[in-house]
N, C-alpha and C positions, 0 to 999 in steps of 0.2 A: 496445481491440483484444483479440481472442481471442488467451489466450497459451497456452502448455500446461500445462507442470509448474511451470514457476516464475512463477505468477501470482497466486502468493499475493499479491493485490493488498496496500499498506501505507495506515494508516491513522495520522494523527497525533493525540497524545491532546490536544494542545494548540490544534491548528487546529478547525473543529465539524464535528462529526457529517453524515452525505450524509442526503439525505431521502428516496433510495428505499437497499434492501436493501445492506448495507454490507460491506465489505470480511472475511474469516473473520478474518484473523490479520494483525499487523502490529507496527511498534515505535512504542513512544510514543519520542518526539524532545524533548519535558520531563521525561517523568516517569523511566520505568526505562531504556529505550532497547533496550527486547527485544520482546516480543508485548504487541498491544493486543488488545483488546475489536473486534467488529465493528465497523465503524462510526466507530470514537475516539470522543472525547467528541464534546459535542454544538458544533455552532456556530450561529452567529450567523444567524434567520430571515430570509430574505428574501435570502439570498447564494448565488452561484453554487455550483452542487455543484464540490466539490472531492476526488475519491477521486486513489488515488496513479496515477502511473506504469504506463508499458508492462509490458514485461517486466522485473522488477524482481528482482534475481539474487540481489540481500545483503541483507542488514539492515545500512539504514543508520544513521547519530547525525547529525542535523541535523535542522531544521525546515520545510527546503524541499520543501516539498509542490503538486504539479501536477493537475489535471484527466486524466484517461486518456481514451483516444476512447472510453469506455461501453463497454456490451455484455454479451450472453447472460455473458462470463466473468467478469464482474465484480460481486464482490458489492453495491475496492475497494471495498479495500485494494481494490480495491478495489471487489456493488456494481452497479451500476446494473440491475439486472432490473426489469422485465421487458423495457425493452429489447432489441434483439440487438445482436448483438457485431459490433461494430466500427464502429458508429453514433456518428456525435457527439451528446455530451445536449448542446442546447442550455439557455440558462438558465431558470430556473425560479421566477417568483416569488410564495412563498406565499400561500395564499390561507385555504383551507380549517383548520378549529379542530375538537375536540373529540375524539370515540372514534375515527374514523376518519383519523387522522393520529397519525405518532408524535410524544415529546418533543421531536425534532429536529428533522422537518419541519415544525412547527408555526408557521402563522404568529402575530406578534406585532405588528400593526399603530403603535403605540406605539416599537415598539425596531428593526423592519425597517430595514437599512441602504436607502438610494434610487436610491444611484450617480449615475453623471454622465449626464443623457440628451444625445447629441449624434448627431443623425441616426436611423437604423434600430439605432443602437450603443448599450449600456450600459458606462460607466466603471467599474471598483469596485478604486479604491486602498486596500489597510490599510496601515496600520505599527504594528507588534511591539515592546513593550522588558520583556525579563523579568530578574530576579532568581532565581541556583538553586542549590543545594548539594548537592553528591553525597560520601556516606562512603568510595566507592571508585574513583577516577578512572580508574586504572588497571589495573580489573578483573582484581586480584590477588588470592591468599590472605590475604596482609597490606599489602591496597593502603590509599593513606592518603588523607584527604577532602580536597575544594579548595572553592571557593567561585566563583562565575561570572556571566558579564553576559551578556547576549544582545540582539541587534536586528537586526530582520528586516522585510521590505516584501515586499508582495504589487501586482501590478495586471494586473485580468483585463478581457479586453474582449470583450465578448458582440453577438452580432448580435441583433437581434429583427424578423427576417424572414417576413413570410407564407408565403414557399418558401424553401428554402436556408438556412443557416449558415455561419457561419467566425466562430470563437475564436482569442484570441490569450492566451498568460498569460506571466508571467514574474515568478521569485520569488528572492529575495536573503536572506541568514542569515548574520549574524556574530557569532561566540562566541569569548568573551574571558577566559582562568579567572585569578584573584587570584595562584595560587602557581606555577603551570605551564602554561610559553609554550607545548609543545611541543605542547598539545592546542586550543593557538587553532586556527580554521577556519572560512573562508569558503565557505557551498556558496552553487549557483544552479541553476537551472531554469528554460527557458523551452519553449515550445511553441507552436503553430498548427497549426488544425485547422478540418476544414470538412465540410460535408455538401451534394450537387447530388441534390435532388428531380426524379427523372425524372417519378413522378406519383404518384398519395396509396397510401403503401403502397411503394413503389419508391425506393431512393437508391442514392447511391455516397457514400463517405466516406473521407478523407484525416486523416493525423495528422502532425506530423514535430515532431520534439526533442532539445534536447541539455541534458545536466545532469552537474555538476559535483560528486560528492559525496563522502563518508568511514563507513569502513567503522565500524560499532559494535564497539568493542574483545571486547564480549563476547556477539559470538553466536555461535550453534552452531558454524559453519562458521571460524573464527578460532582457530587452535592456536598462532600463533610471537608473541611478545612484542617487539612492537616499539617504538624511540624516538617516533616519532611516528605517530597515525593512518593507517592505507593508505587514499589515497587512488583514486579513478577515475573515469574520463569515461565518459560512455553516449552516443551516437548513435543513435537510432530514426526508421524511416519506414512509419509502417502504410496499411493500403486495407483499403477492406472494402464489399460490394455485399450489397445487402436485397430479394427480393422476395416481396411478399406476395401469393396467392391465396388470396381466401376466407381461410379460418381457417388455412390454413397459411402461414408463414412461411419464407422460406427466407434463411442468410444467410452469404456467403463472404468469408472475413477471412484475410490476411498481413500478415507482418513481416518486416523487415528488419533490424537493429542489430548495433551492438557496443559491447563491453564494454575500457576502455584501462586496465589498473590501474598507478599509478604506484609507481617503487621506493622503499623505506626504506631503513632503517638497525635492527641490532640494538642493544640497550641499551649494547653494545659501542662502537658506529660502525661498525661492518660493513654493507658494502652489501649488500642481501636482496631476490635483482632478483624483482619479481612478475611477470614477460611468460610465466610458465610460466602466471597466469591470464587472459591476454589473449585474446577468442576473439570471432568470429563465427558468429550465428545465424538460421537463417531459418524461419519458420512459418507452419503455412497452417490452417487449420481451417473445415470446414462446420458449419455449425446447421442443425436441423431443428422447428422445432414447431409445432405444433397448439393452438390455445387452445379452449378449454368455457372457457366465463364469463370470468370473472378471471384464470383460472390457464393456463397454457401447459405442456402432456406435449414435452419437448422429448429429442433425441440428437443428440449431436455427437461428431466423431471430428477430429480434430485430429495435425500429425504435428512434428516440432523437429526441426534438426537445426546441431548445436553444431561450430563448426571454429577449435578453438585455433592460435594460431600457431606451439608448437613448444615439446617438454619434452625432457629429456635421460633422464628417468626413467621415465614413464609418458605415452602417449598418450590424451588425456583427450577427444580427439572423440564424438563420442554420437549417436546417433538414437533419437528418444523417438516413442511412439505412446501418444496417451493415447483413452479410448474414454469417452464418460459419458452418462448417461439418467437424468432425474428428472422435477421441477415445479418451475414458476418462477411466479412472480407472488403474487397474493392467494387463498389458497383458502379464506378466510372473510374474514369481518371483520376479523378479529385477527389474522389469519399471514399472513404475505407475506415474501417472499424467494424463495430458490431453494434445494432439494436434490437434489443429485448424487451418483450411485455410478458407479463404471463399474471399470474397465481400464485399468492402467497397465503399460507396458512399455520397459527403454532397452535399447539393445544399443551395447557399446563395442568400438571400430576396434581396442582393443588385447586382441591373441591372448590377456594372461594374464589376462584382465579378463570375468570371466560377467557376462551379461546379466541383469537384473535386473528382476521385474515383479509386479506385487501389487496391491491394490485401490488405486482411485481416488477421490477425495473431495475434493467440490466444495459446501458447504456455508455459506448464510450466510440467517438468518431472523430475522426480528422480531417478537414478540407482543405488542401492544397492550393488556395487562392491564388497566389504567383507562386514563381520561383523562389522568393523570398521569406513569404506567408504561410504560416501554416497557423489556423482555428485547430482549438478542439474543443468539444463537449461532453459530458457524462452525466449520467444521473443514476442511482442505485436504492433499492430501496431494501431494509435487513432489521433483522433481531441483533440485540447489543445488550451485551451484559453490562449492570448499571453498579454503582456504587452505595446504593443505599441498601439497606437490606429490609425495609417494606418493599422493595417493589420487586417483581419478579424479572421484570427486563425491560427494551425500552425501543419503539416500533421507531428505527430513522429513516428518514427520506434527506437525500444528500442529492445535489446540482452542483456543477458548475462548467465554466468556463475559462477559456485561453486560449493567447494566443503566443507565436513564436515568431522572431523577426528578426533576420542576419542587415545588417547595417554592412558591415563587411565581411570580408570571407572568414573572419576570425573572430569578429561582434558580434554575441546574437544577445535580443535583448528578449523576455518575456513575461507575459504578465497574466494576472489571472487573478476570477473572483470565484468566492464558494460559497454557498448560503448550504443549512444542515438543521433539521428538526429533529427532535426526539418528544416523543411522548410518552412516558412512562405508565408500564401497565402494571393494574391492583395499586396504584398511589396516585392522588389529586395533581399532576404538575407536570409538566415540558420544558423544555430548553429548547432555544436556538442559538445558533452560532452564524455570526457574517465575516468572512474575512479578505483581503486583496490582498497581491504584492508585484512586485517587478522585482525583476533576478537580469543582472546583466552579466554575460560569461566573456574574457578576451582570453584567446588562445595563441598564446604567447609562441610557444615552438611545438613539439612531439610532447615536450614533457613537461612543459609549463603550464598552469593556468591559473589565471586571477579571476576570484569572481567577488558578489558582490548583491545583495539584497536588504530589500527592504517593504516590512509588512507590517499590515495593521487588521486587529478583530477585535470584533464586543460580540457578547454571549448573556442575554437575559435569561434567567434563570427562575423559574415558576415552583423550585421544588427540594426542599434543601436548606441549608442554611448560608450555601455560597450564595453571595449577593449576584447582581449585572455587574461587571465590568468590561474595561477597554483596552486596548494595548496598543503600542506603537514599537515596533523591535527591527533592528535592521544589523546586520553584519557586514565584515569583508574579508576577505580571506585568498592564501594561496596553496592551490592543491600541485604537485608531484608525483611523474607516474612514470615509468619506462612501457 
């Protein structure tokens, strides 16, 4: 679904890699639990593309990771170009080897999971159990390390229809730490989704979702130090209509959702109500483009608009207009993705509060170096609902980098850095975030895989009472799939 400002789609560095153009910026959910690499690491051939979520507000810590309805906005995090937005990708099972495919999309005939065929349908259950230890749990200045378990299930169900689609997924994650109850947590995510082929070139597309998740103690947007993880629920329901003449494309995508964030506790026992983040948003966006060859000259103008339910401090309602113009697709052999610049602007409901607007960046690419090699880059720039409640939000600018590298046909190893700003607007302060890791995947048979990561971030913090801190976190684990 075409989102606006906060679509920095999320990419997990544990789940595998999408096989077209991935996601700019996201948090790994093994490793560091801040920005990924485009893409995340790489996954598993022959498995449904898996990029993140709708409109996706936080940075979350869990490993529940959902399919998005595709699209122009997605690099998914998430992501699917050259598609257009608001399209469901159906599944996609690899075929193709060599120069013209990346490390991720690569099929591997040998290790391809099969799924379950039952009718027009594909089956494809995993299950997840990892091992993971983080130096700073509680992403303090003198936070102290724990040690942790995790087990997660996946099951997506794919149409394989001559005309039309409809997806259904649903995903489960439970994490369990050695010294400290208070950061157990269960997330989940489900969805369905569908696409009606009026005629070849022509559809209408449906998405709807709900998911269950926790806030990553240490992103940007995160200033009050609480007992336990903030919790919240997301409700989403996208549309989106595609028609093609000729070489031009044209394609109309909205949303609908909201955001439920649930109350805590101070390190005190004080209750610390969050309904000052609680809010409803609706989005609409056109695409526009044009493809020569491979590549597609696209514009799109897109508009948000954000309806809190109520602050005692500050009125944090918003209307966003974002404006963007690049190329999407393949414009050689070796590059593919998408790059965007445009116009970005919000104007807020509250008198004491300027409006705020500056370039737009929508960036996410892959270069095909060898056979072996695959770069990628992203960079995004969005509005992000913050944690404080003087501030009304909080302008980010996210980069980063990765790369992917098959050792052997069943080795790939990847790695990647992320740098991310936030400067928070109507409040004196910003945050930044730097994070790395390396993810190595061996892919045992069809239905084995061992994998294995290790990351490290620090996040100076200018606004707030969370201090700078640093982390050191790595896991290992083995996933199971038919």
């Amino acid at each position: 679904m075409a989102g606006l400002t906060v679509l920095a789609l999320l990419a997990d560095t544990t789940a595998m890699a999408q096989e077209t153009p991935p996601s700019p910026v996201g948090p790994t959910s093994l490793g560091t639990g801040g920005l990924a690499p485009p893409g995340g690491q790489v996954r598993d051939s022959g498995a449904v593309l898996l990029p993140r979520g709708p409109v996706l507000d936080e940075i979350v810590d869990g490993s529940v990771e959902l399919p998005s309805s595709g699209g122009a906005r997605q690099a998914d995090s998430a992501s699917q170009q050259p598609t257009t937005s608001g399209q469901l990708v159906p599944v996609r099972l690899r075929t193709a080897s060599g120069r013209g495919t990346t490390v991720a999309g690569r099929s591997r005939p040998l290790f391809d999971r099969q799924g379950i065929r039952t009718g027009s349908f594909l089956f494809l259950p995993t299950v997840t159990a990892n091992v993971g230890a983080t130096s700073n749990i509680f992403k303090q200045p003198d936070g102290s390390g724990d040690a942790f378990g995790e087990i997660g299930a996946t099951a997506a169900l794919r149409s394989d229809l001559t005309r039309h689609a409809i997806d259904a997924d649903l995903a489960v994650n439970s994490r369990t730490y050695l010294d400290n109850s208070s950061e157990d947590a269960v997330t989940y995510a489900g969805r369905i989704g569908g696409r009606y082929d009026i005629s070849r070139g022509d559809s209408l597309s449906f998405d709807v979702r709900r998911e269950h998740q926790l806030i990553d103690r240490g992103a940007v947007g995160e200033v009050l130090l609480t007992r336990e993880p903030i919790r919240y629920d997301f409700t989403g329901v996208a549309v989106g209509a595609r028609n093609t003449m000729g070489r031009l494309v044209v394609s109309l995508d909205g949303q609908i959702g909201r955001f439920d964030y649930k109350s805590a506790e101070t390190v005190d026992g004080l209750r610390l109500d969050q309904d000052f983040r609680d809010f409803n948003f609706y989005e609409a966006r056109v695409d526009v483009g044009y493809t020569t060859g491979a590549a597609t000259v696209f514009g799109s103008i897109g508009g948000e608009l954000r309806r809190f339910d109520g602050d005692p401090l500050i009125n944090r309602d918003s209307d966003v207009v974002e404006v963007i113009a690049g190329i999407r697709g393949e414009t050689n052999a070796l590059w593919r993705g998408q790059i965007g610049i445009g116009y970005l602007r919000g104007q807020f409901k509250d008198p004491n509060v300027d409006a705020i607007s500056g370039v737009a960046l929508d960036v996410s690419v892959e270069y095909l170096a060898t056979e072996l090699t695959t770069f990628r880059l992203g960079a995004r720039r969005r509005l992000q609902n913050v944690g404080s409640a003087i501030s009304a939000a909080s302008l980010v600018t996210e980069v980063s980098a990765g790369v992917d590298h098959e050792l052997l046909r069943n080795l790939i190893v990847s790695g990647g850095v992320g740098y991310q700003f936030a400067d928070f607007i109507a409040a004196d302060g910003s945050s930044d975030r730097a994070v790395a890791d390396v993810t190595a995947r061996y892919l045992m048979n069809q239905r084995w895989r061992l994998n294995a990561n290790v990351g490290v971030s620090r996040r100076e913090n200018r606004q707030g009472l969370i201090g700078d801190f640093q982390e050191v976190r790595g896991t290992i684990g083995v996933n199971y799939g038919i």
